[in-house]
VEXTOR-351862 format. One record per atom (N, C-alpha, C): residue in three letters; x, y, z. Coordinates in steps of 0.1 Angstrom, whole numbers, plus 5000, padded with zeros to 4 digits. Layout:
! residues N
ALAXYZ ...
//
This chain:
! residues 387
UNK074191625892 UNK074991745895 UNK074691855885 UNK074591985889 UNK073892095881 UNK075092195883 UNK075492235868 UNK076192315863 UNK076692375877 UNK075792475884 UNK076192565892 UNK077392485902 UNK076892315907 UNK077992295916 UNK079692245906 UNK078992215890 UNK079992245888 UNK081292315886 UNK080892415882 UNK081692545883 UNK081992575894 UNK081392525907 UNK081792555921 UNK082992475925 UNK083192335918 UNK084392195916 UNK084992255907 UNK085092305898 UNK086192405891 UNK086692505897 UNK086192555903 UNK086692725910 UNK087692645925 UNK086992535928 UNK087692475939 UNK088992395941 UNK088992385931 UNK089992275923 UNK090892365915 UNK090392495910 UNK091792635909 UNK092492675921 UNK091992665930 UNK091992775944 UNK092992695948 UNK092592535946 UNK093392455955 UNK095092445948 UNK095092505935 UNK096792535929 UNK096892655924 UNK096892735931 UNK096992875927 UNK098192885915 UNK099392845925 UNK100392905914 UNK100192805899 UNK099792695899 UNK100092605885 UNK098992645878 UNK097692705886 UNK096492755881 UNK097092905871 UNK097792995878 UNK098293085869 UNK099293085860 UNK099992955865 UNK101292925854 UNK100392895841 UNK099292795842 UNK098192765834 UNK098192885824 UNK097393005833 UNK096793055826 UNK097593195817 UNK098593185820 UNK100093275819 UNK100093295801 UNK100093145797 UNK100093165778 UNK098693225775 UNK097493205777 UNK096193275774 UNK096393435775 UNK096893435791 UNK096993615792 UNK098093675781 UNK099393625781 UNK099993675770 UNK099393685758 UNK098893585753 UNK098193585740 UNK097393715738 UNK095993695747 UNK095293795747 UNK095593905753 UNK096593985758 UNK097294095757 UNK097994155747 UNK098694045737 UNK099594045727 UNK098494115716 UNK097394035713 UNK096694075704 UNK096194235705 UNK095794195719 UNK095194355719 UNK096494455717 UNK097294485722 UNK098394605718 UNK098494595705 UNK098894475701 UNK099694475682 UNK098094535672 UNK097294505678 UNK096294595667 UNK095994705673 UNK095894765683 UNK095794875690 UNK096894975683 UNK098094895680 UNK099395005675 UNK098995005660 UNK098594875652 UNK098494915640 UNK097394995637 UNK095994945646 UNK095095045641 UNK095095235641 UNK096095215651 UNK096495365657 UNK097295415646 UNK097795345639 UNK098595395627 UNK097995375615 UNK097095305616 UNK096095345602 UNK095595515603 UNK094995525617 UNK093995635618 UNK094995755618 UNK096395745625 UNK097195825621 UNK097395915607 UNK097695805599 UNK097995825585 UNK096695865578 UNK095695815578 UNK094295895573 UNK094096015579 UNK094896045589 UNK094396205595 UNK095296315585 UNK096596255588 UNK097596315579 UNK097296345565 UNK096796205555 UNK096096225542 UNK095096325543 UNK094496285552 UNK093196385551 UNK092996545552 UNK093996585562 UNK094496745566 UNK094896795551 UNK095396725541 UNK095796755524 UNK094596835512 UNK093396755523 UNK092096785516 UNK091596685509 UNK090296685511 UNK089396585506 UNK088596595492 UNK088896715489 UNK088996755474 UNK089696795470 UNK090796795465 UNK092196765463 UNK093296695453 UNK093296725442 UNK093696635432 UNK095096655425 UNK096096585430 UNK097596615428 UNK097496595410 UNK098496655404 UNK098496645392 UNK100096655389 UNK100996525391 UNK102696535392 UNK103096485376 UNK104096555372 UNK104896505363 UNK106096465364 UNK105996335362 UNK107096275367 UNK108496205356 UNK108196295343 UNK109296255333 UNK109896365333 UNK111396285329 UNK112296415330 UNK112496505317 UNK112296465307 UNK112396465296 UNK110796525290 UNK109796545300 UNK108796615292 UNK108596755301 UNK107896795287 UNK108096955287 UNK106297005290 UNK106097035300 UNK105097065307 UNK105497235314 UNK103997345304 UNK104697485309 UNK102697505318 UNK103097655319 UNK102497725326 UNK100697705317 UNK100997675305 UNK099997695295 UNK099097555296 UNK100497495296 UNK099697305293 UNK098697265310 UNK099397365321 UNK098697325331 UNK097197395329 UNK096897495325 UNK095597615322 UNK094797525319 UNK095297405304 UNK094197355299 UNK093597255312 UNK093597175321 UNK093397135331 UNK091897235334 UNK092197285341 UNK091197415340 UNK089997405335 UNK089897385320 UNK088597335317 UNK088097245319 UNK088597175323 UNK088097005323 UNK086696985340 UNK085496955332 UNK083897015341 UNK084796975356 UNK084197025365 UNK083896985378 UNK084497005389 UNK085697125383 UNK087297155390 UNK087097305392 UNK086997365402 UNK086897465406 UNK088297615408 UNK089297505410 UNK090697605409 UNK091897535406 UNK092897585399 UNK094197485397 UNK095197595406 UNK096197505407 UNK097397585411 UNK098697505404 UNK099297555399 UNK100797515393 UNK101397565398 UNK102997495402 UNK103897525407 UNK105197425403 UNK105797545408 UNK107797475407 UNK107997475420 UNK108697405426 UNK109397355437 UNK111297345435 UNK111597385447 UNK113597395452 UNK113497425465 UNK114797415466 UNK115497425481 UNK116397575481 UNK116197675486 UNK116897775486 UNK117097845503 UNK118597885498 UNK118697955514 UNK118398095515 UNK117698105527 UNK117098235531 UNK117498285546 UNK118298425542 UNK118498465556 UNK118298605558 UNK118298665572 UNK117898765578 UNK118498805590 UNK119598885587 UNK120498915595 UNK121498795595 UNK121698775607 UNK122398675614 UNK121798525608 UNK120798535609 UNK119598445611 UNK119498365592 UNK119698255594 UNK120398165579 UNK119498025580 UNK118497985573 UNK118097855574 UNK118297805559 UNK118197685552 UNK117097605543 UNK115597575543 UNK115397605529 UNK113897645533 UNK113497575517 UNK111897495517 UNK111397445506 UNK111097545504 UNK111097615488 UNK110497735477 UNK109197655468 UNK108297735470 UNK107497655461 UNK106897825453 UNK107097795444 UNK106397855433 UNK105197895426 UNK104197965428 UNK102697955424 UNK102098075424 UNK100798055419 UNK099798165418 UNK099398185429 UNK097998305426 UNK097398345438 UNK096298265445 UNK095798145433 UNK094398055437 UNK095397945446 UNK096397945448 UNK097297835460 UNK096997835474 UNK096497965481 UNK095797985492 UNK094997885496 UNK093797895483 UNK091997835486 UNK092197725480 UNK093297685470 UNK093397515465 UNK093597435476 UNK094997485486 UNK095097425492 UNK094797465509 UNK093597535505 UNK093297555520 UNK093897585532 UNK094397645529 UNK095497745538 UNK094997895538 UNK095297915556 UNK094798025559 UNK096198195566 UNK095798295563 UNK096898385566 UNK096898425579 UNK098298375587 UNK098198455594 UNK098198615595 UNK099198645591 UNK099398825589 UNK099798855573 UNK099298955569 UNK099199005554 UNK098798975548 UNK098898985533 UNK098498925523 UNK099098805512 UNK098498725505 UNK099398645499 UNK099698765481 UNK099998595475 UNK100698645462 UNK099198665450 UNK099298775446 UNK098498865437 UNK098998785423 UNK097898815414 UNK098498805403 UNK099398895394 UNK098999035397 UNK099899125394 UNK101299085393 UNK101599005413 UNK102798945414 UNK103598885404 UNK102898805401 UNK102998665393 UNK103298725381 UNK102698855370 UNK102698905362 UNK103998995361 UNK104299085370 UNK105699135370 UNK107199095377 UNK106598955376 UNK108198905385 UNK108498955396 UNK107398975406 UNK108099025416 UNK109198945427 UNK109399015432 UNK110398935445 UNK109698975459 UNK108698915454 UNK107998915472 UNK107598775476 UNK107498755489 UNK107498605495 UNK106398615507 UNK105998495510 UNK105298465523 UNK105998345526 UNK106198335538 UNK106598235548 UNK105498185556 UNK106198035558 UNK105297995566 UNK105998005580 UNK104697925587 UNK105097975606 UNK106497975610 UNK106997845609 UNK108197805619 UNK109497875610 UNK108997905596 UNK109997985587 UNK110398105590 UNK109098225598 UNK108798335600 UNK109698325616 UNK109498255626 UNK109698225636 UNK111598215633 UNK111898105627 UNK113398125624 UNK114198235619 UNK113598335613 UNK113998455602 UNK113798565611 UNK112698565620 UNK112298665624 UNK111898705645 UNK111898585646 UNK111698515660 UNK110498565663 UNK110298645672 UNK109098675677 UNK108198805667 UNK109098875662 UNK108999015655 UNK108098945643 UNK107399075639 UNK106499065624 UNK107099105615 UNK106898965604 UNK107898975592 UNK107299075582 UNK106499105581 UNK105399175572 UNK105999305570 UNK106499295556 UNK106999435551 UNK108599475557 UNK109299355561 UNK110499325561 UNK111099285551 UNK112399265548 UNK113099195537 UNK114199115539 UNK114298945530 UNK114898865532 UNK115498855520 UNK116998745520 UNK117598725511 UNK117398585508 UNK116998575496 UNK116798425488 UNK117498425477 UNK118598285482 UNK119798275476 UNK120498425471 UNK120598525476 UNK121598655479 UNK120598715474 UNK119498725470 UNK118398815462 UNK117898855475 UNK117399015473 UNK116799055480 UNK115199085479 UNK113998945489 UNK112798975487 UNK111999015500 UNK110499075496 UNK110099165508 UNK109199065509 UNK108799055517 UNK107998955530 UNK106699005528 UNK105598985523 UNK104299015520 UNK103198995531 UNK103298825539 UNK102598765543 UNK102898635548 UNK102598565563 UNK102398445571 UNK101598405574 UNK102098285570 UNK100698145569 UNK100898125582 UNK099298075582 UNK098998005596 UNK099597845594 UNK100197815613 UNK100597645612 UNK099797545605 UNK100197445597 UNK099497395590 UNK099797225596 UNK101097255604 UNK101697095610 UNK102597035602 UNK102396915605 UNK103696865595 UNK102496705587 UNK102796655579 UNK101796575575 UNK102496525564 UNK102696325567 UNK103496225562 UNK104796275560 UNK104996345571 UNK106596345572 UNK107496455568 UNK106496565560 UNK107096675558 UNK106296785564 UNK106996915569 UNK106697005573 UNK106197125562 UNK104397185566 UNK104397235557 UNK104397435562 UNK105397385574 UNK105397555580 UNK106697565577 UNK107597505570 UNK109297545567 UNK109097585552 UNK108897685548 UNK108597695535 UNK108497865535 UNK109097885520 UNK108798035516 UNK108098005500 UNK107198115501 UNK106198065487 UNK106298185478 UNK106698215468 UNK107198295459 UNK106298315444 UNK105998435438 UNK105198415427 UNK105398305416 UNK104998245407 UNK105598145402 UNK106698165388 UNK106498275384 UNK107298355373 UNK108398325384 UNK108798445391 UNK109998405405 UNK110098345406 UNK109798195409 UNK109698075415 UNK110797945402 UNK109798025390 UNK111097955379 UNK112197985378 UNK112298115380 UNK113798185383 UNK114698105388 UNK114398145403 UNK114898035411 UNK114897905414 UNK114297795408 UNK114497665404 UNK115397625388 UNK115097745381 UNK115797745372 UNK115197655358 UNK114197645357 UNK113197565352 UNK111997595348 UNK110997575334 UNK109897675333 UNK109197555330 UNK109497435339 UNK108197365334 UNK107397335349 UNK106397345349 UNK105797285361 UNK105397125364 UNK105997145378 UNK106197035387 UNK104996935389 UNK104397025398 UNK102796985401 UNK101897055402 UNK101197005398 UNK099897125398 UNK098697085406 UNK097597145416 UNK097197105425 UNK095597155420 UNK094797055422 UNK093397125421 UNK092397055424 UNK091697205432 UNK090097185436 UNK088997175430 UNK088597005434 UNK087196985427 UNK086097045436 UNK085097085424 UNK083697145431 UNK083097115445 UNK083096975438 UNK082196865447 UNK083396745449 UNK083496695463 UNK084296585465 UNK083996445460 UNK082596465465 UNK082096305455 UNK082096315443 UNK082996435436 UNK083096365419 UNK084396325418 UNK085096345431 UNK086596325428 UNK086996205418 UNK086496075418 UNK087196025408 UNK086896045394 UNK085796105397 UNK085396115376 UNK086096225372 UNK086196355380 UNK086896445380 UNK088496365372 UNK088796325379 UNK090096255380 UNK090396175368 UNK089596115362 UNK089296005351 UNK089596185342 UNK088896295343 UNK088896355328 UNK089996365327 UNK090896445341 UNK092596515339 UNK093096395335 UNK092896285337 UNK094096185330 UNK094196185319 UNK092696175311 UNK092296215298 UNK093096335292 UNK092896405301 UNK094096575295 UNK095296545293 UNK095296515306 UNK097096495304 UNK097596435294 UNK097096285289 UNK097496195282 UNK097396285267 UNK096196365266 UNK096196435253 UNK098096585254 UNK098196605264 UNK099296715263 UNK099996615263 UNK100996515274 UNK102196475278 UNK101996345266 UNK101196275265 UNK100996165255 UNK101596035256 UNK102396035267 UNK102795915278 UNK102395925294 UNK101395815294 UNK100695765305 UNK101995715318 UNK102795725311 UNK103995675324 UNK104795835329 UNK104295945319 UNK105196015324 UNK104696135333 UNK103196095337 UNK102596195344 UNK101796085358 UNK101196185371 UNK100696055377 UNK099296195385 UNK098296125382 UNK096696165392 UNK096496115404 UNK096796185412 UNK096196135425 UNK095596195436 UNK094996125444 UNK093696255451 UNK094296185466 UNK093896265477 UNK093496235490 UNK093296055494 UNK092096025487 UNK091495925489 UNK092395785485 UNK092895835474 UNK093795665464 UNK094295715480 UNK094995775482 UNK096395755495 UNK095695715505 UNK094095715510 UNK093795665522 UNK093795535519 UNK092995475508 UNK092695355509 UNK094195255505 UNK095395345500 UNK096695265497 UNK097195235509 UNK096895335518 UNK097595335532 UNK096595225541 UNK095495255539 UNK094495155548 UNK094995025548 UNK094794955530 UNK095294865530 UNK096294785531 UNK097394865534 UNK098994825541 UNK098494835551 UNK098294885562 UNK098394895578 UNK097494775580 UNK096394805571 UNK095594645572 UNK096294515577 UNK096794495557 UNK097794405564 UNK098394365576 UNK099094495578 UNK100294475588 UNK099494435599 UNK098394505605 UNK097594495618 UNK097094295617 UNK097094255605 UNK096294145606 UNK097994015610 UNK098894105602 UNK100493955606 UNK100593985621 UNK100194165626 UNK100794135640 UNK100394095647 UNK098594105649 UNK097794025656 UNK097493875654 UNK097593835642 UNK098193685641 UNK099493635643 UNK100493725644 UNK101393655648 UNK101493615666 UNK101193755674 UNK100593735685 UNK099193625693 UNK098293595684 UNK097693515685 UNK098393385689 UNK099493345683 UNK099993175683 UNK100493165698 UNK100493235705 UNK100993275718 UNK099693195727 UNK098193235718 UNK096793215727 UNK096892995724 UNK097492945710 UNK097492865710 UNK098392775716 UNK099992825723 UNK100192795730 UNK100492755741 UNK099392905747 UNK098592915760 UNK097392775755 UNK096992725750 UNK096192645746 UNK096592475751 UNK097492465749 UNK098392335747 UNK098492335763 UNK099392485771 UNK099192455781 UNK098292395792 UNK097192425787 UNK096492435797 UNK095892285794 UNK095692195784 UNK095692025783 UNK096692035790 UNK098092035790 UNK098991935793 UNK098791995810 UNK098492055815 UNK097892035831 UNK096992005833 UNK095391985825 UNK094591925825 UNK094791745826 UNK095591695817 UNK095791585818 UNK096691535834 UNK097691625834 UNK098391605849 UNK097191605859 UNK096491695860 UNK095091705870 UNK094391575866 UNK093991525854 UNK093191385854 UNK094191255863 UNK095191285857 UNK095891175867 UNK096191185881 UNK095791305885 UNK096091305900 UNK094891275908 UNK093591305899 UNK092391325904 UNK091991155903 UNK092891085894 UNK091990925890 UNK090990875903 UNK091390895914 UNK090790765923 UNK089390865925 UNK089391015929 UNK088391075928 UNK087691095919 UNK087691055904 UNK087091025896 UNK086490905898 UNK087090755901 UNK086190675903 UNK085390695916 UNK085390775927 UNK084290745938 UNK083590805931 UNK083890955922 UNK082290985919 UNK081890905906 UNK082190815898 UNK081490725893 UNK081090625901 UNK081190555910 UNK080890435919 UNK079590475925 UNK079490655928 UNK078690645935 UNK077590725928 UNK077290685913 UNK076490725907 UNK076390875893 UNK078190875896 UNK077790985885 UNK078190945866 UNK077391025860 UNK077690945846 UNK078591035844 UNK079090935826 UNK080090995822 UNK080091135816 UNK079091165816 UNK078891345811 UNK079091425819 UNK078691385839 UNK078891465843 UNK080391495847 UNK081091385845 UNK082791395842 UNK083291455836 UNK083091445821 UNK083591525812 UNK083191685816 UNK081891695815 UNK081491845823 UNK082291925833 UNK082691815841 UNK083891865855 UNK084391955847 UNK085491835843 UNK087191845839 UNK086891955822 UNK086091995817 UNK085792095806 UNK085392255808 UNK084592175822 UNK084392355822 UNK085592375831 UNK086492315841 UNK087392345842 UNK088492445838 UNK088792355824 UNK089392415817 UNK088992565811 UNK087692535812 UNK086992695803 UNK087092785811 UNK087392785825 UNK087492875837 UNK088792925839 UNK089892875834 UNK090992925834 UNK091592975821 UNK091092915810 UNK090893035796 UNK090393165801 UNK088993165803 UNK088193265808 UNK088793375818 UNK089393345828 UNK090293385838 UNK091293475830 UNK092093385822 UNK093193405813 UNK093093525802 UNK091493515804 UNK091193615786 UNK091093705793 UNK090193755807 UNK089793885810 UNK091493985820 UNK091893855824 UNK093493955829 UNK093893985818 UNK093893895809 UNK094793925793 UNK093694045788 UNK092494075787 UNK092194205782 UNK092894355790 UNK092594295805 UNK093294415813 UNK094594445811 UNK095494385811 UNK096794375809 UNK097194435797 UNK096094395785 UNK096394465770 UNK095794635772 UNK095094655776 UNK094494795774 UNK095594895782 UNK095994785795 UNK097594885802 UNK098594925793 UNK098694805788 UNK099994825785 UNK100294875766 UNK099094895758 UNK098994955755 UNK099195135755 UNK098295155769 UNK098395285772 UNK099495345775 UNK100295275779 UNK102095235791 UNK102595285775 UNK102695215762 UNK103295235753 UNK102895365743 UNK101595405742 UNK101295545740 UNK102095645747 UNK102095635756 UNK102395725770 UNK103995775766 UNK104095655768 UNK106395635766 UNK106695695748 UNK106295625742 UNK106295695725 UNK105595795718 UNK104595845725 UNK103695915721 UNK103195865707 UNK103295715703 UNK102695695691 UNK100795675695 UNK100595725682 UNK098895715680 UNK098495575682 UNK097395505696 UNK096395385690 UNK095095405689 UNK094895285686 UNK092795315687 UNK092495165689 UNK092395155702 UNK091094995711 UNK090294985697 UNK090094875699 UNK089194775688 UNK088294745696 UNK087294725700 UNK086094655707 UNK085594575708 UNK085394535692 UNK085294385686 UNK086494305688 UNK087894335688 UNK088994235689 UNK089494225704 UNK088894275708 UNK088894245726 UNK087694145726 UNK086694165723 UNK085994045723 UNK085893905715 UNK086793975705 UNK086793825699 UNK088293775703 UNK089293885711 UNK090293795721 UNK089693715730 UNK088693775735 UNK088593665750 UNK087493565742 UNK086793555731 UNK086293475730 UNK086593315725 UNK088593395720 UNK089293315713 UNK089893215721 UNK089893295734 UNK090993255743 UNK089593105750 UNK087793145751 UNK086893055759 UNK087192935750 UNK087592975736 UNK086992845725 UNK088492785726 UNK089892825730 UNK090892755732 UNK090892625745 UNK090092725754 UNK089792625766 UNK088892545767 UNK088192565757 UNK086892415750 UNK088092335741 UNK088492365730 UNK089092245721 UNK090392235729 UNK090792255736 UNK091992155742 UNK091692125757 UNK090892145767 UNK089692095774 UNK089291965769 UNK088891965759 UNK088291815754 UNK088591705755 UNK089991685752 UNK090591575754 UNK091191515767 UNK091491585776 UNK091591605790 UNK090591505795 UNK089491575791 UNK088191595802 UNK087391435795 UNK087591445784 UNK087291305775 UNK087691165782 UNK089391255785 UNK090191105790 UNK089691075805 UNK089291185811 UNK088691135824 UNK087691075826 UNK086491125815 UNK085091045814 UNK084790925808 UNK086590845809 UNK086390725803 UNK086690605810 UNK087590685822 UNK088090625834 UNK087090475836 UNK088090385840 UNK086990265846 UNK086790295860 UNK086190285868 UNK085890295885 UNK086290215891 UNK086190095890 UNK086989995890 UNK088590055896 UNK089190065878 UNK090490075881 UNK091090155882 UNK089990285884 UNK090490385891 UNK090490395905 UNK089790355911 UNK089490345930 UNK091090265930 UNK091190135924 UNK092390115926 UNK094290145925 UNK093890285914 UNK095090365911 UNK095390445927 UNK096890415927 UNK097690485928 UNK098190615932 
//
């Protein structure tokens, strides 16, 4: 007997139990559905978060002080500056201050800075101009808003050469930023950005927070990064009280958490294909016992024990197989079903669709085996006389 009429005695012998044939194949499809969504959601949330990181800038080097007790000014940030391969710094103070116009009253992040804050952080104007150094030099009380800031203060009207009150101070509206989105969770269009002299004013504080800067070249970012530590550690003199970080540490910190996570959910979902696994012996064995007597005519009347085991194996591999390609369909739906409903970000794997259904052929080989083993051992004999 040749493969092809095998597979024809497998397809015949499904047909002939449809429903126990799909009850069969019910844990395979879950499995391989299960896998595909749970990394579909995680990888969707890796590429999420690297988008987010990445909109920050890819040359980009945060520069935070994070002791409370150290004294970091406008000066100690300058020296940064020299250090080769850095093209712009920006220092700044950060608070929360309320700002209203008319009627019209929100909370708004204040960040405090120079004029190179624009091109550090790559941000573009919508209307006006930003903060001059002049600004910066005479304390002025002028501000730019960002979008949804301008929008709440001002609604549709142009804020440009209007005037707002920050915390009861009265400042003139210079310029609005274009939308910039919101990215890991904070909004960077609710914001008013104030010269940085002003800026300490109003935080009440003359040390700077963070300081932000653009390297030349992206690919020097970490050596870049290796010198400012080197700086820092010469101003602040404790390595705990300052922290360097670029774009990149955050993709690859973030990659490899979602990593993780993508690999417990899709393993966890997997035990579902092993389950579907178990199934499908413990009907394979019910099928050897029901089939005994027709096992022994076709030994009696010449067939060996290979071509038995062959039956009752590929069998089994036909309703894995079955099992894995609904279970791919069913995963790419109902994935989409779950984008759709949450609007959360995925991204299809290609390789893990294939190595679902390949997981799901090799489930229906190693637990196939023993089934199909038990059948190709049958006596003919005492099977013609079973029962």
């Amino acid at each position: 007997m040749n493969g092809l009429q095998t597979l024809k005695m497998a397809l015949k012998s499904i047909k002939a139990n449809k429903i126990r044939s799909f009850l069969t194949m019910l844990g395979i499809i879950i499995g391989v559905s299960s896998v595909i969504v749970m990394v579909a959601i995680g990888q969707g949330s890796t590429k999420e978060v690297q988008d987010q990181i990445g909109s920050l800038g890819t040359s980009l080097i945060t520069v935070t002080v994070t002791g409370s007790d150290v004294t970091f000014k406008e000066k100690d940030a300058e020296q940064i500056q020299g250090v080769n391969g850095i093209k712009a710094i920006a220092p700044t103070v950060s608070g929360r201050v309320t700002v209203k116009n008319g009627r019209n009253n929100t909370q708004l992040s204040m960040i405090g800075t120079t004029s190179s804050y624009l091109d550090v952080r790559d941000l573009h104007l919508q209307s006006g101009r930003f903060i001059a150094d002049l600004d910066n030099d005479n304390h002025s009380k002028i501000a730019v808003l960002g979008s949804d800031a301008a929008q709440t203060l001002f609604g549709l009207g142009n804020p440009v050469g209007e005037y707002v009150k920050v915390n009861g101070t009265s400042y003139k509206v210079v310029g609005v930023l274009e939308s910039v989105g919101s990215s890991l969770g904070t909004s960077g269009d609710s914001m008013i950005i104030v010269p940085l002299s002003t800026g300490q004013r109003l935080a009440s504080t003359s040390n700077i927070g963070t300081t932000y800067v653009k390297v030349e070249n992206e690919d020097m970012i970490n050596f870049v990064s290796s010198l400012i530590e080197r700086t820092m550690y010469t101003i602040v003199g404790d390595s705990d009280s300052y922290n360097v970080s670029s774009p990149k540490d955050l993709m690859e910190t973030a990659s490899s958490v979602n990593k993780t996570m993508t690999l417990l959910l899709g393993g966890s979902a997997a035990i579902s294909l092993i389950v579907g696994g178990i199934g499908i012996m413990n009907i394979m064995l019910v099928s050897v016992s029901e089939r005994t007597k027709e096992i022994g005519i076709r030994k009696a009347i010449g067939a060996k024990r290979k071509n038995i085991l062959l039956q009752f194996l590929i069998e089994a591999v036909v309703l894995s197989s079955f099992g894995g390609i609904i279970g791919v369909g069913i995963g790419v739906i109902s994935a989409q079903i779950f984008t759709i409903a949450t609007g959360t970000t995925i991204a299809y794997s290609i390789p893990v669709m294939l190595l679902s259904f390949a997981f799901s052929l090799l489930v229906g080989v190693v637990f196939g085996v023993f089934p199909a083993n038990k059948a190709s051992k049958l006596d003919p004999i005492q099977a013609l006389r079973y029962e």
